[in-house]
C-alpha positions as CSV (number, residue, x, y, z in Angstrom):
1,X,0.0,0.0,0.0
2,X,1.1,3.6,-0.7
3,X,0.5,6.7,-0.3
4,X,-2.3,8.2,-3.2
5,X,-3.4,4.9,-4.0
6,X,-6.8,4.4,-4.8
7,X,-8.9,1.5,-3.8
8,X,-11.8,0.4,-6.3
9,X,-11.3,3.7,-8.3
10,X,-13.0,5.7,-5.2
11,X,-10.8,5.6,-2.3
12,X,-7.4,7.5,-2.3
13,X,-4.8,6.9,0.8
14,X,-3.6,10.0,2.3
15,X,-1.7,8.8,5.5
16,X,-1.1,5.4,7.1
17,X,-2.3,5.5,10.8
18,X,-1.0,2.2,11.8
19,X,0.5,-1.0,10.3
20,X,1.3,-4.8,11.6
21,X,1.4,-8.1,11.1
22,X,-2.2,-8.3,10.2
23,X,-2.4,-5.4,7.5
24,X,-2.4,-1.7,7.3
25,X,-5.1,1.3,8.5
26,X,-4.9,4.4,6.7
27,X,-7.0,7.5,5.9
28,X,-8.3,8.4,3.2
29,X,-10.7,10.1,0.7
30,X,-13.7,9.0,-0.6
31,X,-13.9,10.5,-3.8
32,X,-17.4,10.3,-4.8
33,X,-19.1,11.3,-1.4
34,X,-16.1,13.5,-0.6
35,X,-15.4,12.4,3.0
36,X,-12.9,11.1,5.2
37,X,-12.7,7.1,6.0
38,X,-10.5,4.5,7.3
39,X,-9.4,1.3,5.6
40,X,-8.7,-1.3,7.3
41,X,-6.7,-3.6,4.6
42,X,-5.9,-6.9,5.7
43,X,-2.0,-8.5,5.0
44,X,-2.2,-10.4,1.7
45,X,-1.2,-13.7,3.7
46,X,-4.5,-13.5,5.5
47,X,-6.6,-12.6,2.6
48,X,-5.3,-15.4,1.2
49,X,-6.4,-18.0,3.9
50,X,-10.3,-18.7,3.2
51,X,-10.7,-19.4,7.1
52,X,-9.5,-16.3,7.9
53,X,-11.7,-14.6,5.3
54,X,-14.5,-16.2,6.0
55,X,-14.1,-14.9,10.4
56,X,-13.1,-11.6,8.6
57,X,-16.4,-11.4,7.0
58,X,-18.2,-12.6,10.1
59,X,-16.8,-9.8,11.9
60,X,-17.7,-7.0,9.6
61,X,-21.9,-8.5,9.6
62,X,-21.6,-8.0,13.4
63,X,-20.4,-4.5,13.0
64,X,-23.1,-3.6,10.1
65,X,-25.5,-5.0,12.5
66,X,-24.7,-2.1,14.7
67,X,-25.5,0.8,12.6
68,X,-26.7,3.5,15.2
69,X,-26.0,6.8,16.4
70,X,-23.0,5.8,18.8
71,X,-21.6,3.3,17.1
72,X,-18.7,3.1,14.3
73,X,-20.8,2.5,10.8
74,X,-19.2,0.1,8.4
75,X,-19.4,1.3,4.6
76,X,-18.0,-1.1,3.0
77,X,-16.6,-4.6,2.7
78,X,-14.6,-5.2,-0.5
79,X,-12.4,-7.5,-2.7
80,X,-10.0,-6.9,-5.3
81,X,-7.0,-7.5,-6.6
82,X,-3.5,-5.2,-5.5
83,X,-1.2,-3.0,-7.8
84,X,1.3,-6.9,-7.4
85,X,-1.9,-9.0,-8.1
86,X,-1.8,-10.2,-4.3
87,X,-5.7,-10.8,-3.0
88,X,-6.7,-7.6,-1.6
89,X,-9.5,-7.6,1.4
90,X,-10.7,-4.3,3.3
91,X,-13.1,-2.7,4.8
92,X,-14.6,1.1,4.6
93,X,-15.3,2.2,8.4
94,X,-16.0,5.7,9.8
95,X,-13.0,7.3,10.6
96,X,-13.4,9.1,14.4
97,X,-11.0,11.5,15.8
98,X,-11.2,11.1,19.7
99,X,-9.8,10.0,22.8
100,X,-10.9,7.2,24.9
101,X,-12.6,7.7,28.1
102,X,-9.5,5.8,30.0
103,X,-7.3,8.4,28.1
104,X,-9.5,11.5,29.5
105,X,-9.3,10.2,33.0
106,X,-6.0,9.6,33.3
107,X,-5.0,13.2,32.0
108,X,-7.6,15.0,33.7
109,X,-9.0,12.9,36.7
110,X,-12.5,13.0,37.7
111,X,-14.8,14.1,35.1
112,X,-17.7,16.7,36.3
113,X,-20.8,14.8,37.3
114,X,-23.2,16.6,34.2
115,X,-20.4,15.4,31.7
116,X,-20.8,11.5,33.2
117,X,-24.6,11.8,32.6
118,X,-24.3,13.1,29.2
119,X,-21.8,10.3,28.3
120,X,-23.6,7.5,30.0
121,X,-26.4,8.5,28.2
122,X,-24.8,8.3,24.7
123,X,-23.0,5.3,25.3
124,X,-26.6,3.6,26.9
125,X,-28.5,4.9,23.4
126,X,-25.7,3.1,21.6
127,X,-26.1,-0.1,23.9
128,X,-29.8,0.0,23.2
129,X,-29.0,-0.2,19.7
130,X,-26.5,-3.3,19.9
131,X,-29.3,-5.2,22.5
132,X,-32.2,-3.9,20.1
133,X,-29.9,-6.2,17.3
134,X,-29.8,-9.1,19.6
135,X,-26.1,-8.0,20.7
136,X,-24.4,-7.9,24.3
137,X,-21.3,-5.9,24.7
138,X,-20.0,-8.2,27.7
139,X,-16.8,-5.8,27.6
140,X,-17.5,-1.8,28.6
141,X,-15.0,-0.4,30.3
142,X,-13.5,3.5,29.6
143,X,-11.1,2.0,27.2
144,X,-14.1,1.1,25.2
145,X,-15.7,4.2,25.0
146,X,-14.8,7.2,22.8
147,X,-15.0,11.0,23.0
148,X,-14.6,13.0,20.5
149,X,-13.7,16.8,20.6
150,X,-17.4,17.8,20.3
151,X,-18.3,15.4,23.2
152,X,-19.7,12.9,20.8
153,X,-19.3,9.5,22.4
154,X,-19.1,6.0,20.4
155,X,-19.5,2.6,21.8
156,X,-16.3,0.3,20.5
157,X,-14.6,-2.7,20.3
158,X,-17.4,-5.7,20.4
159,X,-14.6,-8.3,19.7
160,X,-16.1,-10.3,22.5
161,X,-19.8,-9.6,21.9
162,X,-21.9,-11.9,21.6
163,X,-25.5,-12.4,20.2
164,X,-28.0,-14.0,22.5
165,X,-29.0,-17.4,22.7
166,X,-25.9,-18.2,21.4
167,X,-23.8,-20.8,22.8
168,X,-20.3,-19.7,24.2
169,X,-17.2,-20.6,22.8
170,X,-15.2,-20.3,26.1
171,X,-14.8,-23.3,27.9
172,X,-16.4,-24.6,31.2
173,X,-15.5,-22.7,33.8
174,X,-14.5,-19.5,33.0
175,X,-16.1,-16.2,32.3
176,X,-15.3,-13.7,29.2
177,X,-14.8,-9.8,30.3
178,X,-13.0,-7.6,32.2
179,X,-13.7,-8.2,36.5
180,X,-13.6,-4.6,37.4
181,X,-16.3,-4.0,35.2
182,X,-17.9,-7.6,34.9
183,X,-21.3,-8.0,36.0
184,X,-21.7,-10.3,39.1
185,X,-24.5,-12.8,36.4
186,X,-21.4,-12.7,34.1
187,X,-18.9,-14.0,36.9
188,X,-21.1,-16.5,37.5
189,X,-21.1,-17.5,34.2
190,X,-24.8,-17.4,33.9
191,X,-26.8,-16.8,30.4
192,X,-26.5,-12.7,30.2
193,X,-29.1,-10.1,29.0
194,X,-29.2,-6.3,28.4
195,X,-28.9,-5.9,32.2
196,X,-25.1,-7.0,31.7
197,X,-24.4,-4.0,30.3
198,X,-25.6,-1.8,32.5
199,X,-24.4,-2.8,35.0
200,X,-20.8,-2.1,33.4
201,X,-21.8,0.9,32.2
202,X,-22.6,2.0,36.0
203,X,-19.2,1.1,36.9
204,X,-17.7,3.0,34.2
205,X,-20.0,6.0,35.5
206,X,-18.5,5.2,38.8
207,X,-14.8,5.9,37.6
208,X,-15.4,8.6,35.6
209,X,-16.7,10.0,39.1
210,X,-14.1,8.9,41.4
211,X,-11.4,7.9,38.9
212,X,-11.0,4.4,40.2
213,X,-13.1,1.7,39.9
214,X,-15.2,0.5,42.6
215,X,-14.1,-2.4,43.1
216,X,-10.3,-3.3,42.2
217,X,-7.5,-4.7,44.1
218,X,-4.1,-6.4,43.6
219,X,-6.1,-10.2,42.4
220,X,-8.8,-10.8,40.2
221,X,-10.0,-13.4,42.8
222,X,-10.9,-10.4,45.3
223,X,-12.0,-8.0,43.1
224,X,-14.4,-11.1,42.1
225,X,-15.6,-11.3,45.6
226,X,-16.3,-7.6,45.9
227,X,-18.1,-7.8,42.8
228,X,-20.6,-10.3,43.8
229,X,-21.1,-9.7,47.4
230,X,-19.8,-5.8,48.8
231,X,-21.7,-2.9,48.2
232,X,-19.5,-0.4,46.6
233,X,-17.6,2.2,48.6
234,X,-19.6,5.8,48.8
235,X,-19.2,8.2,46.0
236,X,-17.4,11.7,46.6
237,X,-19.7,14.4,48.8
238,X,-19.8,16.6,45.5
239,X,-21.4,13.9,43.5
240,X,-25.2,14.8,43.3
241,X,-28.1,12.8,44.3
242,X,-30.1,12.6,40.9
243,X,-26.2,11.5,39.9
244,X,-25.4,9.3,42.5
245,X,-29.3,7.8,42.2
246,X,-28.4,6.3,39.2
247,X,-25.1,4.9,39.5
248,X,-26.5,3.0,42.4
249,X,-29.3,1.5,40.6
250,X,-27.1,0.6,37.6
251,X,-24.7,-1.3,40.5
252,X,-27.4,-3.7,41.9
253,X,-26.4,-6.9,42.0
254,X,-29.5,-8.3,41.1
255,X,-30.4,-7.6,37.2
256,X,-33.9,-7.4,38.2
257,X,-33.1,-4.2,40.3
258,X,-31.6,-2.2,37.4
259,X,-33.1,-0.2,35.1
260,X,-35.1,-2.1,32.8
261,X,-33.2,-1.6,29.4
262,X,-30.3,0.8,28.4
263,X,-33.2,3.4,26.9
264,X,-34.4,3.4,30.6
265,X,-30.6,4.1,31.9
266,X,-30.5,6.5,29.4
267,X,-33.7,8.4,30.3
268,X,-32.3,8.7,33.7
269,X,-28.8,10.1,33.0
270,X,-30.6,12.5,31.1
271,X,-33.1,13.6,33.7
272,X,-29.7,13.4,36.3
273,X,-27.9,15.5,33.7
274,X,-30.9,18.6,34.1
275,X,-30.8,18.1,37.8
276,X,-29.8,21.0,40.0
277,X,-26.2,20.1,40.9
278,X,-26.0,20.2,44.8
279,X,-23.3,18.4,47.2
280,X,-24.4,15.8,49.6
281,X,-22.7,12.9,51.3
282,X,-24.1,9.9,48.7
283,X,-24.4,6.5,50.4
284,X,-23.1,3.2,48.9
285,X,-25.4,0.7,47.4
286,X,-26.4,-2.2,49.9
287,X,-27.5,-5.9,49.4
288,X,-31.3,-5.2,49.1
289,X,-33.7,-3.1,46.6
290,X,-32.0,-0.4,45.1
291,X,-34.5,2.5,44.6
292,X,-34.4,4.6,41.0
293,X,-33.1,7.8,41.3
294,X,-35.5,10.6,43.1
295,X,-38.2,12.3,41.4
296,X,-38.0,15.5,43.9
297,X,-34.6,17.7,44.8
298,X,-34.8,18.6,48.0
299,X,-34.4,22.2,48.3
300,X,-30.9,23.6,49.2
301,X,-29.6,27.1,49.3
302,X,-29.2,28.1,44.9
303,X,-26.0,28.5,44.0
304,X,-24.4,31.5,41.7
305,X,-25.8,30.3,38.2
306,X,-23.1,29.0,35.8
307,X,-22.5,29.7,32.2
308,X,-23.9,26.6,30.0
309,X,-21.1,24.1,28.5
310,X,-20.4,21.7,26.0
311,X,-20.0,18.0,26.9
312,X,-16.4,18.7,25.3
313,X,-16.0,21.8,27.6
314,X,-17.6,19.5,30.7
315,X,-15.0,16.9,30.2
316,X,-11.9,19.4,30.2
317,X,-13.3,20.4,33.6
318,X,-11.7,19.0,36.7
319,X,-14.0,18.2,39.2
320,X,-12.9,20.1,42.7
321,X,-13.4,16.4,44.9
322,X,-12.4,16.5,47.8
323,X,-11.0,12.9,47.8
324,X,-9.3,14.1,44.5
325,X,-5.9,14.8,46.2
326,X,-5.6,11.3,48.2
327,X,-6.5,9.5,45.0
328,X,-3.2,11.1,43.4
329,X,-2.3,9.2,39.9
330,X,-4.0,6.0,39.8
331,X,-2.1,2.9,38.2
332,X,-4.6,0.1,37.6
333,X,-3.6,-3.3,36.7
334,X,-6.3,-4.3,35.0
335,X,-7.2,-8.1,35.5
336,X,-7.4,-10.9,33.2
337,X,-10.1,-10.5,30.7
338,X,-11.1,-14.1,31.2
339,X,-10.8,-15.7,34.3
340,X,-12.2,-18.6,36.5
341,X,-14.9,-18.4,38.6
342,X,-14.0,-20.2,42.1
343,X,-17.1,-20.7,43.4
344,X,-17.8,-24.5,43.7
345,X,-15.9,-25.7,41.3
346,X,-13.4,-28.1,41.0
347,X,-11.3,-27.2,38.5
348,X,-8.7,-24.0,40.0
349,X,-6.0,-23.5,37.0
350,X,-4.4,-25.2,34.9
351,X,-3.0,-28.7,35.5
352,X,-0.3,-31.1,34.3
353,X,-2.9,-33.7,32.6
354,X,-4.9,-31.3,30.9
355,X,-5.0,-32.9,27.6
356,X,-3.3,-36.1,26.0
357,X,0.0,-37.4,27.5
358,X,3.1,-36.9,25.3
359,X,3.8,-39.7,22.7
360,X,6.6,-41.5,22.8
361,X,7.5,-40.3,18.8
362,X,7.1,-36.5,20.1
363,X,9.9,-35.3,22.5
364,X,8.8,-32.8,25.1
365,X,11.2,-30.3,27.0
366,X,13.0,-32.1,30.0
367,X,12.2,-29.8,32.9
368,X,15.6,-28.2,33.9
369,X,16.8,-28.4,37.7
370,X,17.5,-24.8,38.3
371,X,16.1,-21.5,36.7
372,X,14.0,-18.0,37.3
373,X,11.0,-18.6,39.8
374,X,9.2,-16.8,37.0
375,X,9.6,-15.6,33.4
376,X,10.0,-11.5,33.4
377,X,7.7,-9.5,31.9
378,X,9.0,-9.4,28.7
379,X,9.0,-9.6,24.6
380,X,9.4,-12.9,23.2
381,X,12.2,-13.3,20.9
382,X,12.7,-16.7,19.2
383,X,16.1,-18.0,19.2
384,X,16.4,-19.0,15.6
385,X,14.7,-16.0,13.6
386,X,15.3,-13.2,15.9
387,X,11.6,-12.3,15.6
388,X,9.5,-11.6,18.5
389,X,6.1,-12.1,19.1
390,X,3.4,-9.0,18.4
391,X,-0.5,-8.8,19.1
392,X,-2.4,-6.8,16.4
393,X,-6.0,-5.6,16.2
394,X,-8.0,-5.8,13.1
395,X,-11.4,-5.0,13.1
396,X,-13.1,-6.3,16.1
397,X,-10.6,-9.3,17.0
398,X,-6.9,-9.7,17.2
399,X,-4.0,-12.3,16.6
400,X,-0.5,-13.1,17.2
401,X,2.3,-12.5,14.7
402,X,5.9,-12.3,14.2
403,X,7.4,-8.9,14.1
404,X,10.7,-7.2,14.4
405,X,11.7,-7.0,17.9
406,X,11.1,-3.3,18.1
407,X,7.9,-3.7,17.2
408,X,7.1,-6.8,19.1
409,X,4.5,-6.3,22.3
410,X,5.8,-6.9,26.2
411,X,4.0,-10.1,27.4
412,X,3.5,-11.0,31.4
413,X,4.0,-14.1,32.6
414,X,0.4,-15.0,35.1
415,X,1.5,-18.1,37.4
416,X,-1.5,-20.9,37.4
417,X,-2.2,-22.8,40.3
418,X,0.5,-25.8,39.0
419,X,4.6,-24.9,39.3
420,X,5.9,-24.1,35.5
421,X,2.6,-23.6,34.3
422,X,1.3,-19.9,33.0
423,X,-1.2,-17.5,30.7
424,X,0.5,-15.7,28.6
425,X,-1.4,-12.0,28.4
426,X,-0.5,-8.8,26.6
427,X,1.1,-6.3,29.2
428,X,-0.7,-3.5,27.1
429,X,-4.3,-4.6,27.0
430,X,-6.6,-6.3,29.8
431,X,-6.9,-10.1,29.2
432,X,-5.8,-11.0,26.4
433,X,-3.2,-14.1,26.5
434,X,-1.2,-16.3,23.6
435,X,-3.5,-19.2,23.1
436,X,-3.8,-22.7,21.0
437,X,-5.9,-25.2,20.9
438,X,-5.8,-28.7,19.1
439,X,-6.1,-28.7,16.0
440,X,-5.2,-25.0,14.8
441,X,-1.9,-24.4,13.6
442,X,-1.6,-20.5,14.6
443,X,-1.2,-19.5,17.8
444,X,-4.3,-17.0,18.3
445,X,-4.6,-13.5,20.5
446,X,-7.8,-14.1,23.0
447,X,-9.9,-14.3,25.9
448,X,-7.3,-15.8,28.9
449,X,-8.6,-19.1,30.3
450,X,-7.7,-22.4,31.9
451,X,-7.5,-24.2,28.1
452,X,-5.3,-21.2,27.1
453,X,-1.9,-22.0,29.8
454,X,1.3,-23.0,28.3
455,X,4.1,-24.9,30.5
456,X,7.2,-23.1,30.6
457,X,10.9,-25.1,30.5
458,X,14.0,-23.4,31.4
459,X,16.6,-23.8,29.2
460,X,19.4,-21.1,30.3
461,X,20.3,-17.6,30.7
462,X,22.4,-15.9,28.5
463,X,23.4,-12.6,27.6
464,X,20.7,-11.3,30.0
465,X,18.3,-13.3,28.4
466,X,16.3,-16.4,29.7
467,X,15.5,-19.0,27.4
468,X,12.5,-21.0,27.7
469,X,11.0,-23.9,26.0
470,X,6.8,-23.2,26.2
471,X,4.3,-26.1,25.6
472,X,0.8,-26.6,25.6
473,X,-0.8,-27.4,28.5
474,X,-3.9,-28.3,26.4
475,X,-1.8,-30.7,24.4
476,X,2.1,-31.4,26.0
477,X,3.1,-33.1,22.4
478,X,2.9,-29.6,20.8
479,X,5.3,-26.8,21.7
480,X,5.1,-22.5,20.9
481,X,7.4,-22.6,17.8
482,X,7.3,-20.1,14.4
483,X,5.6,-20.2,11.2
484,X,5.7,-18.2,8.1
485,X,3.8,-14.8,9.4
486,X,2.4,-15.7,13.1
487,X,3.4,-18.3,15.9
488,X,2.6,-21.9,15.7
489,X,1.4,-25.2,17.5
490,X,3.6,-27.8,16.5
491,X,5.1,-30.9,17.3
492,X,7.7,-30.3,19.9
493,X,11.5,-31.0,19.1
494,X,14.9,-29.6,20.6
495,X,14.8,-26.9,17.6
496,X,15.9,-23.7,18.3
497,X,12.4,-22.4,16.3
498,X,11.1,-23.6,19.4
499,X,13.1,-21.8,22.3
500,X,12.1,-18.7,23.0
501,X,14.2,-15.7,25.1
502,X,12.5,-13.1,27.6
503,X,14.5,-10.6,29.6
504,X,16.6,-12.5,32.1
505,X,14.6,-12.6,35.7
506,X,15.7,-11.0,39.1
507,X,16.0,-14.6,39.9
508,X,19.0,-16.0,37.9
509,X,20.3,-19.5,38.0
């Protein structure tokens, strides 16, 4: 791709915005309806594989299913041939200029309570769109959620979406989303509905409040317990009651207790929104009936009047909190997208005889007597190509390819519940770990989860490196070795395409 190309005689390129392993995004011009787009071109490896085509086009239904006010519009899904003759597959999407919610907090702290209305409102129109369609978000958090410099607020990234009554394609076990922000129904692992969301939008209303989550700690195991049984802590004097009203009903635990669709959640973030804005201690939700937000004010001394803002102008505003100077600059570690739920069940992480013992005809890694307690967080350069390993986003899913090492994403190494055994997840992103199952040949980019752990063999440490042989814990005859554009399952030997260096560990042999 290059730079004033044109695309099916209509589409010039004008700047490339990112590139990977999977393809290329640019900007450009749409020369018949004169307007700015994005294409999202995949790599000519890809568009070559009719599997991968075929999930590509999957993908792009989903997203045209979502055409509403809040959500990015696809315009296009086409086919062609490139200026070398390669297969050429793209997509036409709305191009948005914006920041994410996570991006606005973090530079500005707590957002003003009329600017949280307005964008829980948005963002709970565009939900009602996606649940109208028969579509669950199952992921809202801030990073999820755009703003752009007008205020204008759109709903993304439904990689993990799902449309109801559909069967899940996550194993026993384990539940898909983010903890801070996962419903208690959905870390249950119980069928969800529209209430789901809601209930994650209301957390995201929380932070953009308070600038933390309510509920978040240094596991996933007790932010899981808060989620499902503590009320959440009180919200900041200077939030509002209308305000406050209707983050607490969007919090109960029980879905029945919530508003009754995202139009309803809506509605009431509006009607908060119009409120008169008046300080007063808020108190935290409890275990029983949470009321809807009050129909009366009651009646406090009127403050000066203030000039009317923009949603844009709202969300440049700091919020005076009191608690704003003890919460200081928040670092979350978010928690594994996918992750078990405890509760009653056997199964606790990953073991040694998940999957088929090792043949006799396919060599597995002799577990070395000394080495690091634990892998660094780290890239992950193989020893025989010098490529490391990258996660890139396409669309509305992702996948795992071999990059230059400069290029190549920092991984972190989460210990399972049996000695050598790990998830390997994306430093960068919540959840999202290295994972194969039998029978694929790449190594995908997805949801963490028990049949997702790899066993990790230490080979040595050299040059300030540590050098690991990783195999499937799903099935021990197949190691993490290379392929021609992405990392591969296959059978495990003692070839250096199948030893892989991190940054040496504090703990050295």
């Amino acid at each position: 791709m290059r730079n004033g190309q044109v695309l099916k005689d209509r589409y010039r390129l004008t700047a490339r915005i990112a590139a990977g392993g999977m393809g290329e995004v640019w900007r450009a011009d749409d020369l018949v309806l004169h307007r700015s787009v994005a294409i999202k071109v995949l790599h000519a490896a890809l568009a070559s594989d009719p599997a991968f085509r075929r999930r590509f086009l999957q993908e792009a239904r989903t997203l045209a299913a979502l055409n509403a006010p809040g959500l990015i519009d696809l315009y296009d899904v086409c086919e062609e041939r490139g200026e070398d003759g390669a297969p050429l597959s793209y997509l036409v999407m709305e191009l948005i200029d914006g920041r994410t919610l996570a991006e606005v907090l973090a530079a500005s702290g707590p957002m003003a309570p009329e600017a949280v209305m307005s964008v829980m409102a948005q963002a709970a129109t565009a939900l009602h769109a996606a649940h109208g369609a028969g579509i669950i978000h199952r992921d809202l958090k801030p990073a999820n959620i755009l703003v752009d410099a007008a205020g204008r607020v759109t709903v993304i990234d439904f990689g993990i979406a799902r449309t109801r009554g559909h069967a899940a394609l996550t194993s026993a076990g384990t539940v898909v989303g983010t903890v801070e922000y996962a419903s208690p129904e959905q870390l249950r692992n119980e069928p969800l509905t529209p209430a789901s969301d809601v209930y994650s939008l209301g957390v995201v209303g929380y932070e953009c409040l308070t600038a933390v989550p309510p509920f978040h700690g240094e596991s996933a195991a007790s932010v899981m317990a808060a989620q499902l049984g503590s009320p959440p802590p009180p919200l900041p004097e200077g939030v509002p009651p209308a305000v406050a009203g209707v983050v607490s009903r969007a919090l109960a635990k029980q879905p029945g207790e919530r508003f009754g669709d995202a139009a309803e959640f809506a509605a009431a973030c509006r009607a908060a929104e119009a409120a008169p804005h008046r300080s007063t201690r808020v108190m935290s939700v409890g275990h029983g009936h949470v009321p809807p937000p009050p129909t009366s004010v009651i009646e406090y001394a009127e403050p000066e009047p203030e000039p009317e803002r923009s949603v844009a102008e709202l969300l440049r505003r700091r919020t005076m909190l009191a608690v704003a100077a003890t919460l200081g600059v928040v670092l979350l570690v978010a928690a594994t997208v996918t992750v078990v739920w405890l509760g009653g069940r056997g199964d606790t992480g990953p073991t040694d005889d998940a999957g088929p013992s090792p043949s006799p005809s396919s060599p597995s890694p002799s577990p070395s007597p000394t080495g690091p307690d634990d892998p660094s967080t780290s890239t992950i350069e193989n020893a025989h190509s010098g490529q490391c390993i990258g996660v890139e986003y396409f669309l509305m899913f992702r996948s795992s390819v071999l990059t230059d090492c400069e290029s190549g994403d920092r991984f972190e190494f989460l210990p399972g519940t049996t000695e050598g055994v790990y998830q390997i997840a994306l430093e960068s992103e919540d959840g999202v770990c290295l994972n194969w199952r039998y029978g694929d040949e790449d190594v995908s980019a997805g949801d963490c989860g028990l049949d997702t752990a790899w066993r990790l063999t230490w080979v040595e440490t050299r040059a300030g490196t540590d050098v690991w042989r990783i195999q499937s814990v799903n099935n021990s005859n197949y190691c993490l070795a290379i392929g021609e554009a992405s990392p591969q399952g296959q059978d495990c030997t003692e070839d250096a395409n199948q030893q892989w260096l991190t940054d040496a560990a504090a703990a050295t042999p």
